[in-house]
C-alpha positions in Angstrom: -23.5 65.6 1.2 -25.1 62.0 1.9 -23.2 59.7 3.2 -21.3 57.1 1.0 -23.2 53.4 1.3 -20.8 50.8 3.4 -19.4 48.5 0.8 -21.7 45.4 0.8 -19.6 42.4 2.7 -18.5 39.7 0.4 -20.7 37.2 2.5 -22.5 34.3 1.2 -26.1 34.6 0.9 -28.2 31.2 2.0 -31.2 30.0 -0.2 -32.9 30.1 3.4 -31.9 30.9 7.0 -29.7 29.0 8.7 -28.5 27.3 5.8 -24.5 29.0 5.4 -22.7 25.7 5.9 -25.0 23.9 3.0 -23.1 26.2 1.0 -19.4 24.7 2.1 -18.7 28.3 4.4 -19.2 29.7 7.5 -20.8 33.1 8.8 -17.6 35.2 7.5 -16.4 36.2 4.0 -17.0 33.8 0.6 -15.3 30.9 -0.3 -14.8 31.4 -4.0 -12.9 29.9 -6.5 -10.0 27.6 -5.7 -10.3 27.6 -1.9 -14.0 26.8 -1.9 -13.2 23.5 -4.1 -10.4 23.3 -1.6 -12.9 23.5 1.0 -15.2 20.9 -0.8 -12.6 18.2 -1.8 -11.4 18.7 2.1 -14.7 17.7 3.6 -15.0 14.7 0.7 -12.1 13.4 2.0 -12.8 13.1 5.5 -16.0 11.1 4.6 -13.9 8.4 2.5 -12.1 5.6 3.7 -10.1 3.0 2.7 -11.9 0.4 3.9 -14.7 1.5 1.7 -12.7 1.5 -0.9 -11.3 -1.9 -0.2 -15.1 -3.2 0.0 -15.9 -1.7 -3.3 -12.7 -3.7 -4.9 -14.0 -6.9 -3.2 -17.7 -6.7 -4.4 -16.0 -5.9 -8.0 -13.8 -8.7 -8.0 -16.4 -11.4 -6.5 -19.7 -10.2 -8.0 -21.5 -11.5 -4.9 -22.0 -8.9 -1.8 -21.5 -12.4 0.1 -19.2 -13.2 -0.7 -17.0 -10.0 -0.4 -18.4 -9.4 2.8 -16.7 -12.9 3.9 -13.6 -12.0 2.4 -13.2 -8.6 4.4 -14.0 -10.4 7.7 -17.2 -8.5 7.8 -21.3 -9.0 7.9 -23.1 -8.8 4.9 -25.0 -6.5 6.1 -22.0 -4.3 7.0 -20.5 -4.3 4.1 -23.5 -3.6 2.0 -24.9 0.0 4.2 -21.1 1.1 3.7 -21.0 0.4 -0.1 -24.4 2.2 -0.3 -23.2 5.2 1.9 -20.0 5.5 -0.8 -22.4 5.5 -3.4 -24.5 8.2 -2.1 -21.7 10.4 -0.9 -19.9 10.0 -5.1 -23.5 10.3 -6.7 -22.8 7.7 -8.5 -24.2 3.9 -8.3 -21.6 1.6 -8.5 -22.9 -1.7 -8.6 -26.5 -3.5 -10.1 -27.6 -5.1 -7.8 -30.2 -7.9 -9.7 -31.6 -11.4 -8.9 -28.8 -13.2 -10.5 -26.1 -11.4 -8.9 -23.9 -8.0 -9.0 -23.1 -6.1 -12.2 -20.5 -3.0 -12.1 -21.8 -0.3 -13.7 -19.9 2.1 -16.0 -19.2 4.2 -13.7 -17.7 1.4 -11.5 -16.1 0.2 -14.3 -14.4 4.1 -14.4 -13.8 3.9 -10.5 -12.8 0.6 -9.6 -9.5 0.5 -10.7 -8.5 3.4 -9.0 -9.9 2.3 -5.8 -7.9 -0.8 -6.0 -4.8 1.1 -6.9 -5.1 3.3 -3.8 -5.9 0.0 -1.8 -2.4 -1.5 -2.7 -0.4 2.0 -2.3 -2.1 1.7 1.7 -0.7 -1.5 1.7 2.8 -0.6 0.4 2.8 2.1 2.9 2.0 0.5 5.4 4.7 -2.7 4.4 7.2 0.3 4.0 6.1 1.7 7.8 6.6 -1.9 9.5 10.2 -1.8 7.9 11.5 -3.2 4.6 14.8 -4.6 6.4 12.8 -8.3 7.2 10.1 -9.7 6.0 7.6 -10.9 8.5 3.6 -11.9 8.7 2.0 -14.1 5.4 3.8 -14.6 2.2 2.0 -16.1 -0.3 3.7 -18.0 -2.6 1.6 -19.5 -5.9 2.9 -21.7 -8.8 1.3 -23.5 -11.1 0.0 -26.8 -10.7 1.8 -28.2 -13.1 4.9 -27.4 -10.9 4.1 -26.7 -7.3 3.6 -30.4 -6.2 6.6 -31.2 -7.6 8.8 -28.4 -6.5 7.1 -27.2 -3.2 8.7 -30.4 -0.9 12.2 -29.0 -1.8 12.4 -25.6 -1.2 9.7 -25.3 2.0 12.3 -26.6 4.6 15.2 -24.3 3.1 12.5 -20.9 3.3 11.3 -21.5 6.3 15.1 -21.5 7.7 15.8 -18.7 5.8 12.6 -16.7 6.8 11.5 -17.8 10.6 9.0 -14.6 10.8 7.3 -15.1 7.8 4.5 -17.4 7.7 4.5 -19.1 4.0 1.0 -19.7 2.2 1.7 -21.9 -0.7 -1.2 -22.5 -3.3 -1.8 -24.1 -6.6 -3.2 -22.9 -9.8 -3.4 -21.4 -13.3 -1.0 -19.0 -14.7 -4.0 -16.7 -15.7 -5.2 -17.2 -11.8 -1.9 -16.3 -10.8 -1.1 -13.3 -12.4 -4.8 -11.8 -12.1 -4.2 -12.4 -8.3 -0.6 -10.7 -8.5 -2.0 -7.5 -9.8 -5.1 -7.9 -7.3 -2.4 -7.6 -4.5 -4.0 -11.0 -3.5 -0.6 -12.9 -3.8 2.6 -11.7 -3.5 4.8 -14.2 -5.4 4.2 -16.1 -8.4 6.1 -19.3 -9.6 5.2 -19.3 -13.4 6.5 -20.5 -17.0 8.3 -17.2 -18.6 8.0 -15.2 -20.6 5.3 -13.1 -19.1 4.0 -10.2 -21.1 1.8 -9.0 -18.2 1.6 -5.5 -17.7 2.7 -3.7 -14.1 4.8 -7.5 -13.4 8.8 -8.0 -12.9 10.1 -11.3 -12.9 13.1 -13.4 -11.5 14.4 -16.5 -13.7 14.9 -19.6 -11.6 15.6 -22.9 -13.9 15.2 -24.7 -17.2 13.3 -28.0 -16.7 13.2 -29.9 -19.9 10.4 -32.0 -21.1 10.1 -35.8 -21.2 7.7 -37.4 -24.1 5.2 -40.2 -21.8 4.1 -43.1 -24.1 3.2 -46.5 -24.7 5.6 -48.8 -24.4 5.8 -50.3 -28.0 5.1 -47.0 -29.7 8.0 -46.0 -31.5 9.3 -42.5 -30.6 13.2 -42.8 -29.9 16.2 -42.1 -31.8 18.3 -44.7 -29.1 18.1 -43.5 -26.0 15.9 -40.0 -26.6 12.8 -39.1 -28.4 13.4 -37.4 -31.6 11.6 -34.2 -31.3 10.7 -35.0 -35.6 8.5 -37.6 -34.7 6.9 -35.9 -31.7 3.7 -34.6 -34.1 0.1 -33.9 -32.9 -1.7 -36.9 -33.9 -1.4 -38.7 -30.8 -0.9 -35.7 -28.4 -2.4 -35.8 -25.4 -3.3 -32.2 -24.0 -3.9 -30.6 -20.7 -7.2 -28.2 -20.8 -7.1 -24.6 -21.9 -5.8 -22.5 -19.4 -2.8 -24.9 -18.4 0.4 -23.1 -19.8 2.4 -26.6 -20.5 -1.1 -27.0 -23.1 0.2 -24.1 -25.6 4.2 -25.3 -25.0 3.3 -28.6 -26.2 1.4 -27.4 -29.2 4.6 -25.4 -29.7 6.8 -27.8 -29.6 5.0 -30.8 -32.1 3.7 -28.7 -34.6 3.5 -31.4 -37.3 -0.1 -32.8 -38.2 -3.4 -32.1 -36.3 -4.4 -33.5 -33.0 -7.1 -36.2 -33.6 -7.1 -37.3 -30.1 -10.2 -35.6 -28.4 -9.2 -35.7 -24.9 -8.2 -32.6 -22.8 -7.2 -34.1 -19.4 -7.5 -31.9 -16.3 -4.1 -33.5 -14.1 -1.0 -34.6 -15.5 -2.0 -37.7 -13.1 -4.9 -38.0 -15.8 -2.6 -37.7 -18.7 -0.9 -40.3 -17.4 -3.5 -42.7 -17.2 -4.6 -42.2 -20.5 -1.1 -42.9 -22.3 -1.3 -46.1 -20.3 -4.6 -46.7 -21.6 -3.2 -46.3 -25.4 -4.9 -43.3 -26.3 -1.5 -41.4 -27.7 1.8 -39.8 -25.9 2.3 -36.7 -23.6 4.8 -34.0 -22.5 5.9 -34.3 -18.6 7.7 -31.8 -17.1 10.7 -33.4 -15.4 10.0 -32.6 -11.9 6.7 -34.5 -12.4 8.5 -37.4 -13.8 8.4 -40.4 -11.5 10.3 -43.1 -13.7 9.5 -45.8 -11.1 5.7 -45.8 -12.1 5.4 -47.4 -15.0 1.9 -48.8 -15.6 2.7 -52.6 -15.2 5.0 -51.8 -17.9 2.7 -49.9 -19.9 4.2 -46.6 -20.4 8.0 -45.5 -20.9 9.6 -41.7 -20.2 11.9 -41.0 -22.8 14.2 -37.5 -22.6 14.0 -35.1 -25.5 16.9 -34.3 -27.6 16.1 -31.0 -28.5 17.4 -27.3 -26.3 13.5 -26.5 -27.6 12.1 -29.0 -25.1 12.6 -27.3 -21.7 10.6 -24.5 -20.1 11.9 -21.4 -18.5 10.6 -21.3 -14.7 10.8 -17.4 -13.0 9.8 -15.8 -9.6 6.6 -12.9 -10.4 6.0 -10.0 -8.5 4.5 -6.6 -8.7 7.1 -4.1 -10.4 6.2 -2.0 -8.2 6.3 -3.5 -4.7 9.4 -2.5 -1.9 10.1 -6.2 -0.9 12.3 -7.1 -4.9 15.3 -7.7 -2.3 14.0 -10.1 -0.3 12.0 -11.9 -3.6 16.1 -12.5 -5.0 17.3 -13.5 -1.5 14.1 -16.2 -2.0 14.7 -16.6 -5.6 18.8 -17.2 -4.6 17.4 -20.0 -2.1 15.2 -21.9 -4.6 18.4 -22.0 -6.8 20.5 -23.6 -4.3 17.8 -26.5 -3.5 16.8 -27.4 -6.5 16.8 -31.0 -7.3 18.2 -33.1 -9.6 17.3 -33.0 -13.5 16.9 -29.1 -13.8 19.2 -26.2 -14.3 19.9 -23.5 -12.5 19.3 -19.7 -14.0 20.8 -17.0 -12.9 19.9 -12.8 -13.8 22.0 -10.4 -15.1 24.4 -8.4 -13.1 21.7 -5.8 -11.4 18.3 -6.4 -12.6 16.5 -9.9 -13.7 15.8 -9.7 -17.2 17.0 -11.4 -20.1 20.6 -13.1 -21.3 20.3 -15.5 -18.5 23.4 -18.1 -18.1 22.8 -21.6 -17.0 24.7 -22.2 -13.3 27.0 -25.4 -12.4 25.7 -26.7 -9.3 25.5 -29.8 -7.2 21.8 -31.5 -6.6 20.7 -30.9 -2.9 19.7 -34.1 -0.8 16.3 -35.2 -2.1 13.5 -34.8 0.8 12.1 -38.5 2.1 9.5 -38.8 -0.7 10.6 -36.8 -4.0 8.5 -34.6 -4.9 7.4 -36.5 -8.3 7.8 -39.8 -6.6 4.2 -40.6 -6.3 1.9 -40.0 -9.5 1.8 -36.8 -11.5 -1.1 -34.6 -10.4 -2.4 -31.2 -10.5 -5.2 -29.2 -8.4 
């Protein structure tokens, strides 16, 4: 009787010798199936790192390898061999690179966003791993600039007493800036006008801080001693440039007529000017209100009788980041050093939200120079 053949062994065969580990196994049975992509995915994994990753969201957000490369603290060079080494190892060009700059391709346009979402989570971790019982290190802290000058030289002192470890960045800018850099994980606070309808963002109220009407001294806006919201229209308006938040609330608020006044300023400091100049009347917050500088008599700050002429200031911050019980100790501290000529908000039992009641409270001693003492500007 012949012999029964030995069952062939379940071992991979190479397209040439020498070549089992191109094939994701070793000299022993198959990887098939499930453990092989195992196998795979494992060995992907150990090639990626974060740092890649975070270079990929900085050449995204920046468009310039440059440019990115200065903002990770690395060379150029550096920066670009590892981008192209990520490329390589996905299969998948990320960027265009042409003569005029960096484009993201579709497929970095697919991968970018999850890079930058596993770039934050490392950073949450690792904020979670250095303990979520103080804050210490940078905490940047950016309002917009039609509100940080004016409100920045009261509460600094007061944070820094309550935060010695923390080392506070305070910036300037846009709304739009502000929030783009929020989700970015670029900034960890924002002080902005509410509502927000940005996705992925929770926020904290802080005050109301009505509006006063800026004009010419003879023009005739008052009902006694405050303006009359009625006569408040848009033919002599006097507007802050698109992208400033208080632009769209003043358009809001005078809704009567059309604007016939082509002039967009870029500062409230400009705005200013141009009232005393007799080209039309403006909205001031009242923080940037400095009722000593007049003009030579020129120009008059008259209160607004109306609950519509206020804003709504809040504390932003990622929804999903640890820190939300330090950001309402900081929000708490605001509150209690806010200076004369806004109102106190305060959240809802539990969560911020809305249904927010105003809060009686005394005015806190004014700093040396207040902090609209001086003209109204922006950066």
């Amino acid at each position: 009787m012949r012999a029964r053949k030995a069952a062939a062994s379940p071992i991979c065969r190479p397209r040439s010798a020498g070549n089992w580990r191109n094939w994701g196994c070793c000299d022993g049975p198959a990887l098939t199936g499930p453990r092989r992509l195992f196998r795979a995915l494992a060995v992907s994994l150990q090639r990626l790192s974060l740092r890649d990753l975070e270079y990929i969201v900085a050449v995204a957000d920046e468009r310039h390898f440059g440019r990115a490369a200065e903002k990770c603290h690395v060379s150029q060079p550096a920066l670009s061999a590892q981008v192209r080494k990520l490329e390589d190892m996905l299969g998948h060009a990320l960027f265009e690179r042409t003569a005029r700059g960096v484009l993201v391709t579709s497929q970095g346009e697919r991968l970018v966003p999850h890079a930058r979402e596993l770039v934050l989570a490392a950073r949450r971790f690792l904020d979670l791993a250095a303990g979520c019982d103080r804050l210490q290190g940078a905490l940047r802290i950016d309002a917009i600039a039609t509100l940080g000058p004016y409100l920045f030289p009261y509460i600094l002192r007061p944070l820094r007493d309550r935060l010695p470890e923390v080392d506070l960045v305070l910036r300037e800018s846009r709304t739009e800036t502000i929030l783009n850099a929020l989700v970015r994980g670029e900034s960890d606070i924002g002080l902005v006008s509410l509502p927000l309808r940005e996705e992925g963002l929770a926020t904290i109220p802080l005050f109301d801080e009505p509006f006063v009407a800026v004009h010419a001294a003879g023009r005739d806006i008052a009902s006694g001693a405050t303006a009359d919201i009625d006569r408040l229209d848009r033919a002599g308006l006097l507007l802050l440039e698109e992208g400033h938040c208080l632009r769209d609330q003043a358009l809001a608020l005078c809704s009567a007529g059309e604007s016939r006044v082509a002039v967009h300023a870029t500062s409230l400091e400009t705005l200013c000017h141009m009232v005393a100049a007799g080209a039309g009347y403006s909205l001031l917050p009242a923080l940037a209100v400095d009722p000593e500088e007049t003009f030579g008599g020129l120009v008059r700050y008259t209160p607004i009788a109306d609950s519509r002429a206020r804003r709504r200031i809040g504390l932003a911050y990622r929804a999903t980041d640890p820190r939300r019980p330090h950001f309402e100790a900081i929000a708490e501290t605001i509150r209690e050093n806010l200076p004369a000529g806004v109102d106190a908000v305060a959240p809802p039992a539990g969560r911020s939200g809305e249904g927010i009641s105003a809060l009686p409270r005394s005015s806190p001693a004014a700093p040396a120079r207040h902090a609209g003492r001086g003209r109204a500007r922006t950066s």
